[in-house]
C-alpha positions in Angstrom: 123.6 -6.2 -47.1 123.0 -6.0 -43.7 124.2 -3.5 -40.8 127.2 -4.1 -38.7 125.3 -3.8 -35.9 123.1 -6.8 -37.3 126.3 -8.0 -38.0 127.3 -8.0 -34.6 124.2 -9.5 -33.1 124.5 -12.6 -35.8 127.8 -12.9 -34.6 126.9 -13.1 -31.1 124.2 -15.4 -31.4 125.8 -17.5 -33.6 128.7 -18.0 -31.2 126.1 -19.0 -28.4 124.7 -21.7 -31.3 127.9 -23.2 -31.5 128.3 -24.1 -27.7 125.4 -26.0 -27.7 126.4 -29.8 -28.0 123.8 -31.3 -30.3 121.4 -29.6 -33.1 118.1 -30.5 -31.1 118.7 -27.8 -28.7 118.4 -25.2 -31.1 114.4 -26.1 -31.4 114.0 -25.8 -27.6 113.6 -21.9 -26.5 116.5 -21.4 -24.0 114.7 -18.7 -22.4 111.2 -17.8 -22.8 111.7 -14.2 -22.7 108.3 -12.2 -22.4 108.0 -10.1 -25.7 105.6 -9.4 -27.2 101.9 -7.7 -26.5 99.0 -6.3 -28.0 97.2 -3.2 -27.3 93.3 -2.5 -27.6 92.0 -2.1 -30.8 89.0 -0.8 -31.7 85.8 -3.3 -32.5 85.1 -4.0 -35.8 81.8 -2.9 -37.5 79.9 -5.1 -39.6 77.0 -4.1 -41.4 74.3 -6.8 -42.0 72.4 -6.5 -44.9 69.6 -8.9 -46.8 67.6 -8.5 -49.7 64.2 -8.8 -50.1 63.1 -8.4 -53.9 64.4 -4.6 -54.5 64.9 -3.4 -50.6 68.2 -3.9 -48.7 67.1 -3.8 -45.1 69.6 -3.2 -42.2 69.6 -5.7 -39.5 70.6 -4.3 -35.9 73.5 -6.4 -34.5 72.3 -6.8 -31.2 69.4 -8.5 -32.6 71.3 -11.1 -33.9 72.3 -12.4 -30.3 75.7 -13.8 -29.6 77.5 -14.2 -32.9 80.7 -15.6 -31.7 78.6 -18.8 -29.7 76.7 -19.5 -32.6 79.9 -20.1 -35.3 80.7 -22.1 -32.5 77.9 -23.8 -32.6 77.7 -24.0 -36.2 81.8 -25.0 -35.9 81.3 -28.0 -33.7 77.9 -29.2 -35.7 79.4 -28.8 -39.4 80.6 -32.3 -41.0 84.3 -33.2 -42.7 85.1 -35.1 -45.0 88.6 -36.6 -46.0 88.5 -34.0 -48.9 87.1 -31.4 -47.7 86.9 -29.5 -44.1 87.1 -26.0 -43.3 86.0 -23.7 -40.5 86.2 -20.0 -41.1 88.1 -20.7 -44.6 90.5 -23.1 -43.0 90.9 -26.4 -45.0 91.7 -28.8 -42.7 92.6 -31.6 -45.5 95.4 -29.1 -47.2 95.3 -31.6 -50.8 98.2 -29.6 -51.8 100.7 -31.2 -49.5 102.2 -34.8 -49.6 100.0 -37.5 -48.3 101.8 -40.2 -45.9 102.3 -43.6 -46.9 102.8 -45.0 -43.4 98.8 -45.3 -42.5 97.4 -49.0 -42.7 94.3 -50.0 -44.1 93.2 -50.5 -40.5 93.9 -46.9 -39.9 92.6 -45.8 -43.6 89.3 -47.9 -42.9 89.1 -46.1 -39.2 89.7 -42.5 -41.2 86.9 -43.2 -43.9 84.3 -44.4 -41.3 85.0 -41.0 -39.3 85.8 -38.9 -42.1 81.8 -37.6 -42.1 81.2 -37.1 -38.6 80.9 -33.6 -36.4 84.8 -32.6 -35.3 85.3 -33.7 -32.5 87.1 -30.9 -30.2 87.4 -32.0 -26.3 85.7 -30.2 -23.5 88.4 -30.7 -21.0 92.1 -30.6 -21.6 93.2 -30.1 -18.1 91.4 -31.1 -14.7 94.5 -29.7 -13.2 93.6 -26.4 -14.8 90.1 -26.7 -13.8 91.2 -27.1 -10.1 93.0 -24.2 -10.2 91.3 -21.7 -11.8 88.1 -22.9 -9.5 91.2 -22.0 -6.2 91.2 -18.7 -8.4 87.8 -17.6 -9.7 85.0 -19.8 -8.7 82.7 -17.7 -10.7 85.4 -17.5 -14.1 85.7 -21.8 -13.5 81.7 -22.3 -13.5 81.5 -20.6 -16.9 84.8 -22.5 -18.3 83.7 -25.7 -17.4 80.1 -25.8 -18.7 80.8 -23.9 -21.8 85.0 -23.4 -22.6 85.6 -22.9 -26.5 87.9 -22.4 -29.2 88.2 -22.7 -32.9 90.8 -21.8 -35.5 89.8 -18.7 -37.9 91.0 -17.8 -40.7 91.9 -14.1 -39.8 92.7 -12.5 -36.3 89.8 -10.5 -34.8 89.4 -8.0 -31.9 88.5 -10.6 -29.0 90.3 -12.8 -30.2 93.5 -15.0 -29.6 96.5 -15.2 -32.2 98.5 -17.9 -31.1 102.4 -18.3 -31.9 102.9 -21.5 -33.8 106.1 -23.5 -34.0 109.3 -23.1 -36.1 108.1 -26.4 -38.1 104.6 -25.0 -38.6 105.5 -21.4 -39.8 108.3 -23.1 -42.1 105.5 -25.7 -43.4 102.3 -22.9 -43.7 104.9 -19.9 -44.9 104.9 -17.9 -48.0 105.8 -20.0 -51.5 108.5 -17.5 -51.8 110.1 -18.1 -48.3 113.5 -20.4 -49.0 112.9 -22.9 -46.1 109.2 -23.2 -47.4 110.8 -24.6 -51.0 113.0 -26.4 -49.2 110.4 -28.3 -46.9 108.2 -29.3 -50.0 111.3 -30.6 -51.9 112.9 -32.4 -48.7 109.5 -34.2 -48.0 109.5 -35.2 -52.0 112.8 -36.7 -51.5 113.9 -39.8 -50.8 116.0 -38.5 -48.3 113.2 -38.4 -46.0 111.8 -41.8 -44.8 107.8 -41.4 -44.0 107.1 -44.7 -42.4 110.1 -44.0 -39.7 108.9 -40.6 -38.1 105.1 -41.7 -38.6 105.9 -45.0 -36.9 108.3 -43.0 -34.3 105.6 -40.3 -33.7 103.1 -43.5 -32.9 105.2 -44.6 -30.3 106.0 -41.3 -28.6 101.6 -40.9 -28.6 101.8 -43.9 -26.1 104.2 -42.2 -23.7 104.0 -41.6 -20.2 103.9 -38.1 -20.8 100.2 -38.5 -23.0 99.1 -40.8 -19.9 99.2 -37.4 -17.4 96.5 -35.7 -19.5 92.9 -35.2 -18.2 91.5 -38.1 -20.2 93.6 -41.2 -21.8 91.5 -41.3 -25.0 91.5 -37.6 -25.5 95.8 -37.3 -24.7 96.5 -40.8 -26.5 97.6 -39.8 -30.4 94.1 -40.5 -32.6 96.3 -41.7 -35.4 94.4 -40.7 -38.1 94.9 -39.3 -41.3 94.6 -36.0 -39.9 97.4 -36.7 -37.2 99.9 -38.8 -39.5 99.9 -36.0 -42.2 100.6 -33.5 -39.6 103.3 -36.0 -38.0 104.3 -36.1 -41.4 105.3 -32.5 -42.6 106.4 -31.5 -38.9 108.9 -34.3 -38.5 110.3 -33.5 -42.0 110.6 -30.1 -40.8 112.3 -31.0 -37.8 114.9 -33.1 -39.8 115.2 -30.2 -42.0 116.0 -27.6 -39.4 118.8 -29.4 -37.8 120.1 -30.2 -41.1 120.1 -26.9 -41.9 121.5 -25.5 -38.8 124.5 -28.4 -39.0 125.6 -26.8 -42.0 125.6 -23.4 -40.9 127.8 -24.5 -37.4 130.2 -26.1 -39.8 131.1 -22.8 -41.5 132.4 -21.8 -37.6 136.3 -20.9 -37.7 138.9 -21.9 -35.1 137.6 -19.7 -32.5 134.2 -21.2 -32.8 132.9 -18.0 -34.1 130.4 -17.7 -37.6 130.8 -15.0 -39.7 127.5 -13.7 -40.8 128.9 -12.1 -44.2 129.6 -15.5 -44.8 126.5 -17.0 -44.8 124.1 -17.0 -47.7 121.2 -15.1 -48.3 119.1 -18.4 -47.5 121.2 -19.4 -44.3 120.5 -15.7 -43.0 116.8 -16.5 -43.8 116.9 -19.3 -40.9 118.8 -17.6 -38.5 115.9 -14.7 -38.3 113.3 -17.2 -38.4 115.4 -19.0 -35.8 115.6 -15.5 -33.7 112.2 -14.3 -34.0 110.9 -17.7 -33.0 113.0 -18.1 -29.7 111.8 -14.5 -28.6 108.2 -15.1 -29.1 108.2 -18.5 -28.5 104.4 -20.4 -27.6 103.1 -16.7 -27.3 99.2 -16.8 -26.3 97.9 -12.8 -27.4 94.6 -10.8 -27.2 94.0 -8.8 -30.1 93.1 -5.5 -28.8 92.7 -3.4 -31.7 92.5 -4.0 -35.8 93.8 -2.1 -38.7 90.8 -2.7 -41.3 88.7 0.2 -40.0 90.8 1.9 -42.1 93.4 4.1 -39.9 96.4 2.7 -37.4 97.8 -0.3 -36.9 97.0 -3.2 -34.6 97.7 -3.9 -31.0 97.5 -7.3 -29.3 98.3 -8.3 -25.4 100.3 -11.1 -24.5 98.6 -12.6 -22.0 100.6 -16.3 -21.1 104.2 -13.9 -19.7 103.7 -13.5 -15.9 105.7 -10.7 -14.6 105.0 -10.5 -10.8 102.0 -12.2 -8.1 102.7 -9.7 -6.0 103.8 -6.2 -5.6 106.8 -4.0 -4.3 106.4 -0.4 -3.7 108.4 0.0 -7.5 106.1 -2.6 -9.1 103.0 -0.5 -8.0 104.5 2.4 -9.4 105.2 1.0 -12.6 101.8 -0.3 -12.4 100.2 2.5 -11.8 101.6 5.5 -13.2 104.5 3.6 -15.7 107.9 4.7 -16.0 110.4 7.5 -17.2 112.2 7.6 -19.9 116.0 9.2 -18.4 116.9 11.1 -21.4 116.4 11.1 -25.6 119.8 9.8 -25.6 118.9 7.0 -23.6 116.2 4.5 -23.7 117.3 2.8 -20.0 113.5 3.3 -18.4 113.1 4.4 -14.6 110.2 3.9 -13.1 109.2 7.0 -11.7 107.9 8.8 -8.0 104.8 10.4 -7.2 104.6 13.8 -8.0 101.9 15.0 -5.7 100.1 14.1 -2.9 96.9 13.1 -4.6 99.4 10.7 -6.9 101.1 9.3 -3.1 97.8 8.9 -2.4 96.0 6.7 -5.2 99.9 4.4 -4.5 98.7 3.7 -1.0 95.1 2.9 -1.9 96.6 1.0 -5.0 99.1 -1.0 -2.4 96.6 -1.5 0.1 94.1 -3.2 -2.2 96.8 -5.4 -4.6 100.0 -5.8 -3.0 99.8 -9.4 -1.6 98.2 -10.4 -4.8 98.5 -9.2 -7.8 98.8 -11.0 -11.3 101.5 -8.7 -13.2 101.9 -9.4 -16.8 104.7 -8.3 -19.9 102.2 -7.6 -22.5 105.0 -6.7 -25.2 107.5 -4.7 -25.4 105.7 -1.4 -27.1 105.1 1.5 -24.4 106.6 -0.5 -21.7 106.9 2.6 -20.1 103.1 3.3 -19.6 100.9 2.7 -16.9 99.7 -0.9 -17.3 96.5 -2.2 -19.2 93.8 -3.6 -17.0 91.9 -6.5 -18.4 88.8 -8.5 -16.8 85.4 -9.3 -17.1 83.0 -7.1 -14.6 80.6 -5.7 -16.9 79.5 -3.5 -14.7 82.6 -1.8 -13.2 82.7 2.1 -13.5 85.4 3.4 -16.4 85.5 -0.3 -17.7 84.9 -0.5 -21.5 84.3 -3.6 -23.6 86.8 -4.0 -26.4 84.5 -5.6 -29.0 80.7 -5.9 -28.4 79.6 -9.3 -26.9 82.9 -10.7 -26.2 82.4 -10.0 -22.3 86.2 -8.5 -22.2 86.5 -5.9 -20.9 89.4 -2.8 -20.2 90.0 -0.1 -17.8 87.8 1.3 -14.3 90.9 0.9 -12.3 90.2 3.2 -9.6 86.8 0.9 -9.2 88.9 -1.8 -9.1 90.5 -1.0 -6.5 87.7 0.1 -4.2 85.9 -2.8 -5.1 88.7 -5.1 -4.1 89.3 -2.8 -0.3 85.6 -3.4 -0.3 85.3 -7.2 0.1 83.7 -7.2 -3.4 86.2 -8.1 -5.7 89.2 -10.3 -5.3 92.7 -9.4 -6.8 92.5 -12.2 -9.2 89.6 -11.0 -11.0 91.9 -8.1 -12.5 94.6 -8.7 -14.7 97.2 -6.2 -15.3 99.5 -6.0 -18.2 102.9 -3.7 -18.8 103.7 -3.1 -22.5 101.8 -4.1 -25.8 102.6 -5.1 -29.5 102.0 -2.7 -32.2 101.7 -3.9 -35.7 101.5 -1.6 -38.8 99.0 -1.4 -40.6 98.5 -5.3 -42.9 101.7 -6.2 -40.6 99.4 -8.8 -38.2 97.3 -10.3 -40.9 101.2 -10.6 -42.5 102.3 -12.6 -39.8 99.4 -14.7 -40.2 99.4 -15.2 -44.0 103.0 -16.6 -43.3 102.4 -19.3 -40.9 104.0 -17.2 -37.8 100.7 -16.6 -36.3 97.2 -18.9 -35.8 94.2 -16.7 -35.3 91.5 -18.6 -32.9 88.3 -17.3 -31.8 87.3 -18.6 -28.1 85.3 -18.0 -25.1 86.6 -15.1 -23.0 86.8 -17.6 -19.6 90.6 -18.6 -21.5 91.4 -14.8 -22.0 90.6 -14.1 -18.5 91.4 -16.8 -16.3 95.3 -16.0 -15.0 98.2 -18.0 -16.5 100.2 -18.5 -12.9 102.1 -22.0 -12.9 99.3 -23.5 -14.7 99.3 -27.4 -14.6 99.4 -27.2 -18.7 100.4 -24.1 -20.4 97.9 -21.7 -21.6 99.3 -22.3 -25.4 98.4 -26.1 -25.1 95.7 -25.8 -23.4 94.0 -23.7 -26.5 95.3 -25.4 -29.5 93.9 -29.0 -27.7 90.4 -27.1 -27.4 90.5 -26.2 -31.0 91.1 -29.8 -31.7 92.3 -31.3 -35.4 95.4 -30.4 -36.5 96.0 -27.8 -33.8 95.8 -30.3 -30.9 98.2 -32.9 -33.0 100.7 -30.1 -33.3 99.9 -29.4 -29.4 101.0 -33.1 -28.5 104.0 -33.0 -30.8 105.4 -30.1 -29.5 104.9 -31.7 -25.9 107.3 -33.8 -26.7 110.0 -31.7 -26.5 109.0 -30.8 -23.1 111.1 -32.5 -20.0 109.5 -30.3 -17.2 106.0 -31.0 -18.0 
């Protein structure tokens, strides 16, 4: 059963669904509306132990230098094989699913002779990116170009990214017990769905002007591999089986145009959340903040790829600064609130006077929108400013710093990063998410957490998924090719 007020909202959306002239449109977000964030989370503790005969000795962590750089290291230097490739408990080869039949012998003889070499994950995705963030942060664009990474992980971690993956994806990686997931692996059985067409297809679309615009031809060109015509594979099967899926559910529309949701099915009602959840938090790039596995509270990530405002209004700065109020129990309509004093007028001017030509705003989620924002960057050194895991060179907070240090001539605007609103998770609600396919933990160097995301050349969310390379940056140039602005 669900609530007439759900009711009511199905209702509504499906009515917009069936103005839309053709099923593709429903896999294109028709609005990317900002919503989702993540809040600071406190770092995780890991105890190193070792045994030497009988004794279990204790090894400090900061003598074990920069952890996250050496799994990077160890990431980039570790060898695959064609049955057999992981990183942080990944397995890249994924024997379970269907293998395609549209690779040649060419292609299968080019697969074996690179299936034991180091993974290859680019350098550079984006010169255009570079050239910007260089116009930005000369200091942030030195360290990202001589040592930028990311890799995939297995679970989310303070520090890290979780990255929003695609309707296809989350149907193809979801639970065994998820409808659309039984229907995927029985549709790509079938004979219903023809392999050598979308592999062929997705060959063809590799070669497109829109690959040719890319930093490098050979790294933007589809490397047709095994490992890119499985994933061409799956995620063409699921996009077939998404617009079938949706056709059916349009054709249950009455004379009005208008869907009933008591009509639908238990498994129709499945996909239109899906559907709903997807289009809200669609390519969402988030900095997890705080994790639940220290054994009280929830977790909290930041969206970090939803600009809000580049510069600020008197209103902004307040909201800013001191958040907003709430105008009553009874109603959750948020307003952003005056100064109450003169030492509060005072910290506005100073505030104003230091960020109001330039100032990179962000909607961080829609938790505790109604706070003062979250300050992110990456001055060790700043009074106030606290670190949110150890050696991740993140760092939160020292706002009144901030702001001298930017009246001073010693910081620039674009250093900071400020963010309005978080996402809370319950505790086990995140690592959920992720066990379903909805979310992609990746662990990466903090210049792509702290350079700003303002009209980048190429989107934040492609920009990491290409640096992780493998499957990642196939599913990266697949869903570019749904893009027509880019």
């Amino acid at each position: 059963m669900i609530s007439s007020r759900s009711a009511a909202h199905i209702t509504l959306f499906l009515t917009a669904m069936m103005l839309l002239q053709s099923a593709d449109s429903f896999l294109q977000p028709q609005a990317r509306s900002p919503i989702i964030i993540i809040a600071p989370t406190k770092q995780q503790h890991h105890r190193y132990m070792t045994n030497n005969d009988d004794d279990d000795d204790y090894i400090d962590e900061d003598s074990l230098g920069d952890w996250r750089s050496f799994r990077m290291n160890l990431a980039n230097s570790a060898t695959s094989t064609s049955s057999s490739s992981s990183i942080d408990g990944i397995d890249l080869s994924d024997d379970s699913s269907p293998p395609s039949t549209a690779i040649t012998s060419e292609e299968s003889s080019s697969s074996s002779t690179t299936s034991t070499s180091t993974k290859e994950r680019p350098k550079s995705v984006s010169k255009q990116n570079e050239q910007l963030l260089s116009a930005q942060n000369s200091a942030l664009a030195e360290e990202y170009i001589n040592g930028v990474w990311a890799h995939e992980s297995s679970i989310p971690e303070v520090g890290g990214l979780v990255c929003r993956m695609p309707l296809e994806s989350e149907i193809y990686r979801g639970s065994p017990d998820s409808f659309m997931y039984q229907k995927l692996q029985t549709f790509l059985d079938s004979d219903d769905y023809d392999r050598t067409e979308d592999v062929t297809s997705r060959q063809q679309q590799g070669r497109s002007s829109r690959a040719s615009s890319s930093s490098s031809t050979t790294s933007q060109s589809m490397s047709f591999s095994a490992l890119a015509a499985k994933t061409v594979f799956w995620y063409r099967g699921a996009e077939k089986l998404l617009k079938k899926e949706i056709l059916q559910i349009m054709s249950t529309a009455n004379a009005n145009g208008r869907i009933d949701p008591s009509d639908l099915d238990e498994e129709s009602l499945e996909l239109l959340q899906l559907y709903m959840d997807h289009q809200s938090t669609w390519q969402e790039v988030c900095l997890v903040t705080e994790m639940s596995n220290e054994g009280k509270g929830g977790s909290k990530t930041i969206t970090i790829n939803r600009p809000m405002a580049f510069k600020l209004s008197k209103s902004m700065a307040r909201l800013v600064l001191m958040g907003a109020l709430q105008a009553s129990e009874n109603d959750s309509t948020n307003f952003v609130r005056k100064e109450r004093d003169g030492g509060e007028t005072q910290n506005l001017v100073k505030f104003l006077g230091a960020f109001e030509n330039q100032c990179a705003v962000y909607v961080g989620g829609p938790d505790d929108m109604d706070k003062p924002a979250v300050l992110v960057h990456g001055i060790a050194d700043l009074p106030g400013a606290v670190e949110i895991s150890r050696g991740t060179g993140i760092y939160q907070g020292g706002l009144e710093a901030a702001t001298d240090g930017v009246l001073s001539g010693k910081y620039k605007p674009l250093d900071f990063r400020f963010f309005v609103g978080h996402t809370r998770y319950a505790k086990g609600q995140l690592e959920d998410a992720v066990t379903k396919g909805k979310y992609q933990p990746i662990a990466c160097s903090r210049p792509l957490v702290l350079k700003q995301c303002i009209q980048l050349p190429k989107p934040l969310w492609h920009e990491v998924l290409e640096f992780c390379g493998g499957e990642l940056k196939e599913i990266s140039k697949l869903e570019l090719t749904k893009r027509e602005d880019l």
